[in-house]
N, C-alpha and C positions, 0 to 999 in steps of 0.2 A: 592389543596395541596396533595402533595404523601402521600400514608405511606410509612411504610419501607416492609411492604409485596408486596405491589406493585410495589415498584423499587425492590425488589428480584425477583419478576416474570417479570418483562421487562428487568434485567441480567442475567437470565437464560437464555430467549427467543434469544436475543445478542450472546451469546457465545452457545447454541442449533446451532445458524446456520453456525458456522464453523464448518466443519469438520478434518479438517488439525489443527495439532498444529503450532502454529505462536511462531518462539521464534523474541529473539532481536538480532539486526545482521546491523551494523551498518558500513558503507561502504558506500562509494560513487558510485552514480548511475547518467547516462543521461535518461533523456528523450526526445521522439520527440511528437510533438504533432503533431493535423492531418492539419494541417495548415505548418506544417516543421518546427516552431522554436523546437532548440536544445537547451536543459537546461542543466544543469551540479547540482545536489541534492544531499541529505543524506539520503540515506536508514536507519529505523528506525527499522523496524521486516518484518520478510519471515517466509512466509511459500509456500504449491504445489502448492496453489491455488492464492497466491497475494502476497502482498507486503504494507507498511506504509510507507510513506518517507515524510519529509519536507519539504515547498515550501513558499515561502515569497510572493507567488503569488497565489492567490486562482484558484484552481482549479473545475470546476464546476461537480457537479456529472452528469453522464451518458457520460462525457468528452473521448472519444478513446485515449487514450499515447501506446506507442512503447516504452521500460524501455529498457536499457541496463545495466547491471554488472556484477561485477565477484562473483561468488558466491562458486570459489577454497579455500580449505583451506591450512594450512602450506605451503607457499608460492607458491602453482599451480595455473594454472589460468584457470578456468572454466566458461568461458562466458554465460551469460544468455541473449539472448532475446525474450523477449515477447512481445506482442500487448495485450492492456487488456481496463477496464473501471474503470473509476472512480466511487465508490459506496458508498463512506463517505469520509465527511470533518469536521474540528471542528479546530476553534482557542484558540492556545496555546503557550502560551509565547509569542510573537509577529511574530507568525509562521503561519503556516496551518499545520496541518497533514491531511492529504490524504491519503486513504486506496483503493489500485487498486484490482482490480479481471482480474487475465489470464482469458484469451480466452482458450476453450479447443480444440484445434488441431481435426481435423476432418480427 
């Protein structure tokens, strides 16, 4: 059994390892996976380093996606794509949330 000192120091620990603030940003996203299916999703939260989005399909952590969206605001359109990994999943509501991590550009 937890205490409550010890789930404060594994939400510390949690939120220690981002660096980027993540807000909520909720927009329709594709993904490709490395196999080529193309999925069509809802972005959940962005930040520089990833993205949240829901999938009614689990997605396996260490999994490679290819994300596409637009990430314009006041009606521009500023496309984002990335290649990143999957490094958290957790079921919620009869969903997945899936937390990806960009690749950094070399």
């Amino acid at each position: 059994m937890y205490s409550q000192q010890t789930q404060a120091g594994e939400n510390s620990m949690m939120h220690e390892r981002r660096t980027r603030r993540r807000i909520t940003f909720k927009r329709p996203i594709r993904i490709t996976t490395s196999s080529g299916d193309k999925v069509s999703l809802m972005c959940v939260d962005f930040s520089m380093e990833g993205i949240g989005f829901l999938s009614t399909a689990p997605r396996d952590i260490g999994d490679i996606l290819h994300v596409s969206l637009n990430i314009g605001n006041n009606g521009r359109t500023h496309i984002l794509d990335a290649l990143g990994e999957v490094v958290h999943r957790r079921y919620i509501d009869k969903k997945f949330y899936v937390g990806m991590r960009f690749y950094k550009e070399t």
